[in-house]
N, C-alpha and C positions, 0 to 999 in steps of 0.2 A: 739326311741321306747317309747309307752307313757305308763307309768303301773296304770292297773285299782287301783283304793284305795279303796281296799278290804281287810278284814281280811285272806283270805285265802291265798291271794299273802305275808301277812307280817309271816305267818305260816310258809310260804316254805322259805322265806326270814332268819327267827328267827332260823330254824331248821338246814338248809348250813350253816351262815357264820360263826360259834363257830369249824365247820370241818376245813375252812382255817386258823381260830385261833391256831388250834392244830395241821397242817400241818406247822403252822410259827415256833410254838416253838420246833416243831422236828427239822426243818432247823434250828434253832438258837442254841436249846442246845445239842441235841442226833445227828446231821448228820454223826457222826462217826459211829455210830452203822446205822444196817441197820436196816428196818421198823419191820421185826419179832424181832429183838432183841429188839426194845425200845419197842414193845407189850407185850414181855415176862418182862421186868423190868419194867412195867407199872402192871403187874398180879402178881408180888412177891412184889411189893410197891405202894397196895392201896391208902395212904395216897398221894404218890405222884398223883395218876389218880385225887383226889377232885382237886389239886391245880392245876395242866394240864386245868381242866376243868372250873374252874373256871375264870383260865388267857384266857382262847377262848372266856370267853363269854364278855374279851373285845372288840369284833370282833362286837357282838351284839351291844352293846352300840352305838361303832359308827355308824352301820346302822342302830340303832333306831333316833341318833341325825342326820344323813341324811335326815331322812323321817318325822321328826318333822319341820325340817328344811324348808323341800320342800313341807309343809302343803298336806304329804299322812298319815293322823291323822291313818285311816282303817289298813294302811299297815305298823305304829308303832306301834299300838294295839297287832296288831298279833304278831309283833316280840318280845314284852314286854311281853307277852302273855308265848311264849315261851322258854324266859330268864326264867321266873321264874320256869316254868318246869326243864332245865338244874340247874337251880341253888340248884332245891330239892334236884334231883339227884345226885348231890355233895355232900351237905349235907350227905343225908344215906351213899355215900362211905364213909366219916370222920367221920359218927358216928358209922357205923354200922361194917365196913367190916376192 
């Protein structure tokens, strides 16, 4: 399947893959607990949610360096685009919350 190199494909790109970032590190460090329980000690331990989110958005990186890679300039744009979204958002839970 051949992907248009569009900002809007690296939008929807940028916006998924920090979800299977932080589906990884449930599996890796919480699999004991089940999904409502790491939401609720993810809702009593703010601090923890910036750094959860932060480590998903290594997921970003590497399909940014995919699509850099495989000259879809359009559709690392987007996803750069949208790292730093996530990344603000990080931010205000570490400062704010």
């Amino acid at each position: 399947m051949q992907l248009k190199d569009n900002i809007k494909t690296g939008v929807v790109f940028g916006f998924l893959a920090p979800f299977f970032g932080f589906f990884l590190y449930y599996l890796l460090r919480f699999r004991l607990f089940t999904v409502k329980e790491f939401f609720q000690v993810l809702m009593m331990q703010k601090s923890l949610l910036s750094g959860i989110i932060s480590l998903a958005l290594i997921v970003n990186v590497i399909v940014f360096t995919l699509f850099i890679n495989k000259q879809k300039d359009k559709i690392a744009t987007g996803v750069f685009i949208i790292t730093c979204v996530y990344a603000v958002i990080a931010l205000i839970f570490k400062w704010f919350f």
